[in-house]
N, CA, C and O of each residue as an XYZ file, in Angstrom:
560
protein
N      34.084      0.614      0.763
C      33.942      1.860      1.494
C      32.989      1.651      2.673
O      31.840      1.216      2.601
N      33.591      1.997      3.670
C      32.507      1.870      4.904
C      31.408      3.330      4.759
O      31.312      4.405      4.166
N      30.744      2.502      5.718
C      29.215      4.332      5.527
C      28.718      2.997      6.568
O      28.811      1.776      6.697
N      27.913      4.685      7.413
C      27.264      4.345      8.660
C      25.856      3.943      7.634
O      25.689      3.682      6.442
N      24.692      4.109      9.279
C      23.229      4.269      8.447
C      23.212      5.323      7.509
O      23.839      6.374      7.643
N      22.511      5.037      6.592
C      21.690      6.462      5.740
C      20.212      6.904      6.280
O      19.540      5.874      6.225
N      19.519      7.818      6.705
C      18.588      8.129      6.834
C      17.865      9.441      5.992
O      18.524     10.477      5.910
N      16.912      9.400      5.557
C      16.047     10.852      4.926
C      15.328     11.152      5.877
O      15.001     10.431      6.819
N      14.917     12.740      5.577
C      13.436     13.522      6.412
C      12.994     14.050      5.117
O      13.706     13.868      4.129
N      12.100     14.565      5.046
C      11.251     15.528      4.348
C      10.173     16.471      5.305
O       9.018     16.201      5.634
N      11.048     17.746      5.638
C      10.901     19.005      6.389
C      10.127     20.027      5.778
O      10.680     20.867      5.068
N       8.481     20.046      6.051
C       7.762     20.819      5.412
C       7.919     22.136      6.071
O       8.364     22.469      7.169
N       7.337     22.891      4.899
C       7.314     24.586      5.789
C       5.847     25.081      5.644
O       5.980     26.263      5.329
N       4.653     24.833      5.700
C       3.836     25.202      5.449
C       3.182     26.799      5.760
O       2.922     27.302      6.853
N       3.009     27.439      4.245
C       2.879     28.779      4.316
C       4.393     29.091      3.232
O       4.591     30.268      2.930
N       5.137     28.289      2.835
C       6.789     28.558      2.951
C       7.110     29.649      4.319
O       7.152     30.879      4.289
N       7.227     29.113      5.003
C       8.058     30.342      6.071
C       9.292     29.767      6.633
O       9.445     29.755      7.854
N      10.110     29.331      5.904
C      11.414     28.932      5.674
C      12.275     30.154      6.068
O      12.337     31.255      5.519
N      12.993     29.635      7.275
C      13.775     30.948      7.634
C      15.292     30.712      7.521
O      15.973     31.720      7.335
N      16.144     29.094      7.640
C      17.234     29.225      6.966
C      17.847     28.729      8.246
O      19.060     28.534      8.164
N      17.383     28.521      9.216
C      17.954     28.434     10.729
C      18.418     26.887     10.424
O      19.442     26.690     11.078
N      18.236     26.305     10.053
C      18.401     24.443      9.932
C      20.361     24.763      9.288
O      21.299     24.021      9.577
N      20.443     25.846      8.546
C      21.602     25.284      8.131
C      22.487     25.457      8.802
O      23.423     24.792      8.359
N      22.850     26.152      9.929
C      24.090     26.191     10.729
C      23.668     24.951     11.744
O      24.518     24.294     12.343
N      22.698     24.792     11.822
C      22.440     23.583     12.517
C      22.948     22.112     11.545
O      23.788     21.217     11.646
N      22.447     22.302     11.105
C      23.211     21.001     10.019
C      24.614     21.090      9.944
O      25.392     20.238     10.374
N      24.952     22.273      9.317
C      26.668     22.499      9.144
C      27.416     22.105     10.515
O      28.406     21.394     10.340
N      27.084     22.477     11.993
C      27.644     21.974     12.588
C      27.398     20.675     13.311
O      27.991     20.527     14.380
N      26.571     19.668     12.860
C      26.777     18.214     12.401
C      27.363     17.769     11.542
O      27.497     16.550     11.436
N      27.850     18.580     10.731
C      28.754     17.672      9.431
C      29.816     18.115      9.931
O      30.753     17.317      9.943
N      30.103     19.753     10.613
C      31.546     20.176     11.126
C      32.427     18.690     12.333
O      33.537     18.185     12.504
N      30.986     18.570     12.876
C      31.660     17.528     13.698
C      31.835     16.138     13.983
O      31.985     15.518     15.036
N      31.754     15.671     12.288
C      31.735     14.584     11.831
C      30.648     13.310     12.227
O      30.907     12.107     12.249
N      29.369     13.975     12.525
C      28.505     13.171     13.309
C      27.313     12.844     11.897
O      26.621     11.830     11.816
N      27.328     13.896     10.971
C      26.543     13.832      9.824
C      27.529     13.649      8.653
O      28.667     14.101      8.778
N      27.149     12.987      7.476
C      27.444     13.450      6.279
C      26.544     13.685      5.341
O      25.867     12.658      5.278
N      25.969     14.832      4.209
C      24.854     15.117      3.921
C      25.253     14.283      2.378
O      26.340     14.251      1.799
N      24.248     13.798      2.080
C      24.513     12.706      0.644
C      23.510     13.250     -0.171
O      23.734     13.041     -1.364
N      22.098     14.111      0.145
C      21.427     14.848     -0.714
C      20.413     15.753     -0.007
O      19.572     15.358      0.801
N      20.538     16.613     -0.281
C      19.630     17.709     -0.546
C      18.737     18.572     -1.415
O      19.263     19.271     -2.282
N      17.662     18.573     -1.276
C      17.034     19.138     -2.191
C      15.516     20.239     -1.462
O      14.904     20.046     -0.411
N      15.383     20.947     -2.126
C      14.649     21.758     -1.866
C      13.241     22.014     -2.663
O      13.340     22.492     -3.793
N      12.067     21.756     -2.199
C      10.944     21.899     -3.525
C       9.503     23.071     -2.636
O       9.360     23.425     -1.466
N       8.652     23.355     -3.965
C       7.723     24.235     -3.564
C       6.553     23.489     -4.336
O       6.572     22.523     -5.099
N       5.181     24.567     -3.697
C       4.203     24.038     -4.848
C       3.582     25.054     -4.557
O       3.085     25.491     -3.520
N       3.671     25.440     -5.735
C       2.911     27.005     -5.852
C       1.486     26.622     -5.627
O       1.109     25.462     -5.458
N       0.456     28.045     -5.640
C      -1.029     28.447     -4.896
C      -1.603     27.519     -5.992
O      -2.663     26.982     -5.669
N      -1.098     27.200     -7.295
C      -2.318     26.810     -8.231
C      -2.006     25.229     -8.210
O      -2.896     24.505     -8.654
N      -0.535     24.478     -7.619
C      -0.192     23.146     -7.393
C       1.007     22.653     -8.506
O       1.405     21.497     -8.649
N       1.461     23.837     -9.238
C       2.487     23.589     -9.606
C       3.627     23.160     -8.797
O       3.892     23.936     -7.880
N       4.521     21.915     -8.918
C       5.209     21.264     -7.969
C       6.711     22.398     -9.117
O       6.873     22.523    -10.330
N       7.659     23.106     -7.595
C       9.098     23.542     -8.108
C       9.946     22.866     -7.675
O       9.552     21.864     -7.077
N      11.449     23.089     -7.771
C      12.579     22.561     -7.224
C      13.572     23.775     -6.966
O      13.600     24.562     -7.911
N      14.427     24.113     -5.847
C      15.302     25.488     -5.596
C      16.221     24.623     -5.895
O      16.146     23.402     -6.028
N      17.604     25.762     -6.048
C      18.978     25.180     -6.155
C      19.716     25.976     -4.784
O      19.426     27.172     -4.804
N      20.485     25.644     -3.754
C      21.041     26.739     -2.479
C      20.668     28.100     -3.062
O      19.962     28.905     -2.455
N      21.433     28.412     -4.866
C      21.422     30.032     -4.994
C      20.262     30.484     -5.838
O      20.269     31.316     -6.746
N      19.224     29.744     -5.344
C      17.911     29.758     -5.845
C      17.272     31.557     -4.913
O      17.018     32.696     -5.307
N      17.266     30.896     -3.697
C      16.960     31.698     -3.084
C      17.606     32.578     -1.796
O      18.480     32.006     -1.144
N      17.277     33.722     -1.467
C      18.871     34.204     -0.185
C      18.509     33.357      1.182
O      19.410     33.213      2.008
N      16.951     32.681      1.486
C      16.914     31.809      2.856
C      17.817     30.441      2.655
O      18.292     29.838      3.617
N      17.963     30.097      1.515
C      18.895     29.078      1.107
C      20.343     28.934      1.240
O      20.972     27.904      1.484
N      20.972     30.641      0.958
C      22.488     30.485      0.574
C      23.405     29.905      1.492
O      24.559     29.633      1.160
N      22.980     29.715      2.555
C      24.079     28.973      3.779
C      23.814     27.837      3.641
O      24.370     27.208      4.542
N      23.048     26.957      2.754
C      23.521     25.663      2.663
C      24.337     25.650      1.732
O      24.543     24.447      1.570
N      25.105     26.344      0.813
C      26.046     26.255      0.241
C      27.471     25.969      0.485
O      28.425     25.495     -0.132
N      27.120     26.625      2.049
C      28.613     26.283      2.782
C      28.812     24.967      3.110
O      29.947     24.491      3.112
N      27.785     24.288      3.404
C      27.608     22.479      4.008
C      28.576     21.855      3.617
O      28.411     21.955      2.402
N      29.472     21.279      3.748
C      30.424     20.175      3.242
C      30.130     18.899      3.015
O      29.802     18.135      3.922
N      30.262     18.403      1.230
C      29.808     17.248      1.329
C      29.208     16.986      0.121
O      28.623     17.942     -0.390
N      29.199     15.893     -0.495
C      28.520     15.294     -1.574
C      27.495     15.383     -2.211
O      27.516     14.490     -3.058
N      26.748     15.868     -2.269
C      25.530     16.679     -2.237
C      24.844     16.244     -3.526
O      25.619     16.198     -4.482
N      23.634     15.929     -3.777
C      23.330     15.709     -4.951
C      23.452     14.103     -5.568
O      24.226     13.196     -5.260
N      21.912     14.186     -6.961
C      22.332     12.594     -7.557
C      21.062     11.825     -6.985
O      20.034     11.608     -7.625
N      21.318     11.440     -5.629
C      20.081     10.606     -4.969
C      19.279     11.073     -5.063
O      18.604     10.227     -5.650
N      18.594     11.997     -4.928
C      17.163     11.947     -4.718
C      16.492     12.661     -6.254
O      16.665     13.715     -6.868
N      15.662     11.437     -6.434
C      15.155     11.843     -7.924
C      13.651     12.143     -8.281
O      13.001     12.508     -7.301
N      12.865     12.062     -9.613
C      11.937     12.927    -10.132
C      10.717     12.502     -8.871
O      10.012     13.282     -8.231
N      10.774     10.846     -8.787
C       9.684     10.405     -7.948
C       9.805     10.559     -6.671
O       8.819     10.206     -6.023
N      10.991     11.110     -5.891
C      11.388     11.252     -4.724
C      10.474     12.367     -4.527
O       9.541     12.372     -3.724
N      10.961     13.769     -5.694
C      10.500     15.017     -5.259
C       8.640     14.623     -5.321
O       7.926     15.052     -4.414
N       8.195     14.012     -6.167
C       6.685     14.009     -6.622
C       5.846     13.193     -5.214
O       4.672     13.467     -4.965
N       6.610     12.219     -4.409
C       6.252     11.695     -3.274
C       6.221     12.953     -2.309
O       5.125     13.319     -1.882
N       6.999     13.410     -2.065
C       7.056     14.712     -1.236
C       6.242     15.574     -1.269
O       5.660     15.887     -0.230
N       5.972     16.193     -2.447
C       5.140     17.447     -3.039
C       3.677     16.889     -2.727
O       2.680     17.609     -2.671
N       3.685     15.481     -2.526
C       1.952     15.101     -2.544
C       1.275     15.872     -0.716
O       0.234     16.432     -0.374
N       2.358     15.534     -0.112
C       1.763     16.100      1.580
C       1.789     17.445      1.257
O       1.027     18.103      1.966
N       2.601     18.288      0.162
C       2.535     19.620      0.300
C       1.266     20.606     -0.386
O       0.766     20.594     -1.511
N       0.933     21.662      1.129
C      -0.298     22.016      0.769
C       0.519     23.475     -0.381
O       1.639     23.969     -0.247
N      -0.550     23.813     -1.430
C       0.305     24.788     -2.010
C       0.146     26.155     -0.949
O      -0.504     26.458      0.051
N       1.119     26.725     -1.797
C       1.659     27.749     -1.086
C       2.607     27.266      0.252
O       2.791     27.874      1.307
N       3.124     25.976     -0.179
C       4.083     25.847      1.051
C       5.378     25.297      0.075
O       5.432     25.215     -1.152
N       6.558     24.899      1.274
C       7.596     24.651      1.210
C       8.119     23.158      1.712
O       7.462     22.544      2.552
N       9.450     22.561      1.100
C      10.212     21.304      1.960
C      11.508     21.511      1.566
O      12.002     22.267      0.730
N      12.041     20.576      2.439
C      13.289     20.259      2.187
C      13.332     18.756      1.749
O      12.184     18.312      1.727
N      14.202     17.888      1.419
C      14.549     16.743      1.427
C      15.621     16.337      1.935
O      16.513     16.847      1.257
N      16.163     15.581      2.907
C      17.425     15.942      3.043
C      17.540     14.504      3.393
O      16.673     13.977      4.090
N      18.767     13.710      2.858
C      19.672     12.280      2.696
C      21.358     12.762      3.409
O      22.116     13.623      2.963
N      21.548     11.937      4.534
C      22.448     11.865      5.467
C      22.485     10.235      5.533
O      21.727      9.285      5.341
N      23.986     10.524      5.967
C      24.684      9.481      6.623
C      25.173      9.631      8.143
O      25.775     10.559      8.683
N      24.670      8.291      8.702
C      24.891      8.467     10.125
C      26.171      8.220     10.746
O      26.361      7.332     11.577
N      27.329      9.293     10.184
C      28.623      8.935     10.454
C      29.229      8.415     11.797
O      30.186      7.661     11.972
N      28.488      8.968     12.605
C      28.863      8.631     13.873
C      28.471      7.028     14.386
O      28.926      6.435     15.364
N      27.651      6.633     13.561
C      27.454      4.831     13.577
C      28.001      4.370     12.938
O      27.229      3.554     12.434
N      29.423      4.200     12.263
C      29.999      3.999     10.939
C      30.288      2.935     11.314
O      29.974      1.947     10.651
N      31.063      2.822     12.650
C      31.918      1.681     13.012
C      30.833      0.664     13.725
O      31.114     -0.507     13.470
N      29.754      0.804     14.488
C      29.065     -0.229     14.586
C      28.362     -0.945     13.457
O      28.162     -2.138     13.228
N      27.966      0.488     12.649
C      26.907     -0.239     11.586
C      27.956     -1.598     10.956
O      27.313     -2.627     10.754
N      29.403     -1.680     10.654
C      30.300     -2.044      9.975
C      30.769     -3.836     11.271
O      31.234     -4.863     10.777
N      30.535     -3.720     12.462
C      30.610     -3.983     13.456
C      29.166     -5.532     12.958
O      29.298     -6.756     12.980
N      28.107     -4.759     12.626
C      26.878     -5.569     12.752
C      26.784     -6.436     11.419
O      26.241     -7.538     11.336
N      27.296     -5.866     10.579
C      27.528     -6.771      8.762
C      29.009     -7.513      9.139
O      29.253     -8.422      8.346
N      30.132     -7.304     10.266
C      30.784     -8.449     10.162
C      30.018     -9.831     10.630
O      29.829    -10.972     10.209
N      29.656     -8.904     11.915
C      29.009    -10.176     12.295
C      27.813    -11.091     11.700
O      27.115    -11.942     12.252
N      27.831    -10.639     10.473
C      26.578    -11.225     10.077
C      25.203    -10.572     10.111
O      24.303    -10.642      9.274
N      25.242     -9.968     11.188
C      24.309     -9.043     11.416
C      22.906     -8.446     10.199
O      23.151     -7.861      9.144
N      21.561     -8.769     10.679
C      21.178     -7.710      9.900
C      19.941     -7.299     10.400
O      19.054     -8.026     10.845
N      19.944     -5.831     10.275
C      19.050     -5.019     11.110
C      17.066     -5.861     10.594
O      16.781     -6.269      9.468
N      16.378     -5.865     11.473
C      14.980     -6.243     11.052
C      14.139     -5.431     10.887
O      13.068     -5.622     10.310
N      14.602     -4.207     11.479
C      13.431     -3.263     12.128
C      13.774     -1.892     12.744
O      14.418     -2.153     13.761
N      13.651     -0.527     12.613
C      14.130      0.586     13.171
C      13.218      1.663     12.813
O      12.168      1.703     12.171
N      13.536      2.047     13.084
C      12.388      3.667     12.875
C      12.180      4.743     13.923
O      12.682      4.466     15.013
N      11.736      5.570     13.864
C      12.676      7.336     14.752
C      10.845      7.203     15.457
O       9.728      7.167     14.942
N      11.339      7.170     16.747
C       9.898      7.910     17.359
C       9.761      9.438     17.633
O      10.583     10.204     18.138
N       8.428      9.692     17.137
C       8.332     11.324     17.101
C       8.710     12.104     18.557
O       8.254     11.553     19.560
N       9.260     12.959     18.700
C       9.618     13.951     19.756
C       8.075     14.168     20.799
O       8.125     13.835     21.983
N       7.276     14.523     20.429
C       6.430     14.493     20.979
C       5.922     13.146     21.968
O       5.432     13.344     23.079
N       6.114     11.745     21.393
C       5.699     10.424     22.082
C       5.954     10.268     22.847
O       5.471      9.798     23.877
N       7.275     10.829     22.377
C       9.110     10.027     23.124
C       8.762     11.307     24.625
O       8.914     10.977     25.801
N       8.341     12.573     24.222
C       8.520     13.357     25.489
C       7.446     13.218     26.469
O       7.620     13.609     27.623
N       6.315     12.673     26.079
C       5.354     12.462     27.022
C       5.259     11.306     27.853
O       4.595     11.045     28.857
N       6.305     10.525     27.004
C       6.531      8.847     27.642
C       7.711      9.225     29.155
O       7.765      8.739     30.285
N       8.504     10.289     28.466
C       9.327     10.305     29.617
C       8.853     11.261     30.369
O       9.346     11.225     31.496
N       7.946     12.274     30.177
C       7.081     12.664     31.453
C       6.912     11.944     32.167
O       7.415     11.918     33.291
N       5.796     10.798     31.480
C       4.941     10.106     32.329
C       5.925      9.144     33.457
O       5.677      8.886     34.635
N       7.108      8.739     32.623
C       8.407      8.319     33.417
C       8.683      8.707     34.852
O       8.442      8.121     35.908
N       9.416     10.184     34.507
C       9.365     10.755     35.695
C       8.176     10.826     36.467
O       8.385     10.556     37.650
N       7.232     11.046     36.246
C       5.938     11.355     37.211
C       5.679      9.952     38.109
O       4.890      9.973     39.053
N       6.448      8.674     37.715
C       5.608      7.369     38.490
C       7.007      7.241     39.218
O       7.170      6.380     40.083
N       7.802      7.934     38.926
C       9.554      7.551     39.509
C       9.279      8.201     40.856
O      10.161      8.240     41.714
């Protein structure tokens, strides 16, 4: 079976103020075959540090990830959620979320014929990346 990259985030909400906006945003990355979602999960940690877990019909800011298309579930397990929950301050919120980078399917597949194998990758934060290309433009 081919499969692009896989990548995770873990999307805090601190305060929980989880408003639900991520899922039509997601849904229409998987609508347009650029994502495939391989796990999701949702956790809390209550005021006293009890670590929870939601299910979509856990809660109503949740129920539109129900619509998501896709495999959902399985990967991400007890120590996944307990790694996560450690950055979380209580009284807040996360997501977990495991994707496939469908839209790299055919290179990623491209780089293992050839032998290929990646050494090194990693996402630079939005913030770096936008001040680098400020500073870009400003010497251009």
């Amino acid at each position: 079976m081919a499969i692009g990259p896989v990548e995770y985030l873990i999307i805090g909400f601190p305060g929980n103020k989880f408003t639900g906006r991520i899922a039509p945003a997601l849904a229409d990355l998987v609508d347009r075959g650029l994502v495939n979602v391989i796990d999701l999960t949702f956790i809390g940690k209550a005021d006293d540090g009890t670590i929870v877990t939601f299910e979509f019909d856990a809660l109503e800011e949740l129920a539109e990830f129900a619509g998501i298309d896709g495999e959902i579930g399985g990967l991400i397990n007890d120590d996944d959620i307990a790694y996560a929950a450690e950055a979380l301050a209580p009284g807040s919120s996360a997501a977990i979320l495991v994707w496939e980078n469908a839209w790299a399917t055919t290179f990623a597949e491209a780089v293992r014929d050839a032998d290929g194998a990646v050494l090194e990758g990693g996402r630079i934060p939005h913030d770096l990346i936008e001040a680098a290309l400020a500073e870009l433009s400003a010497a251009i």
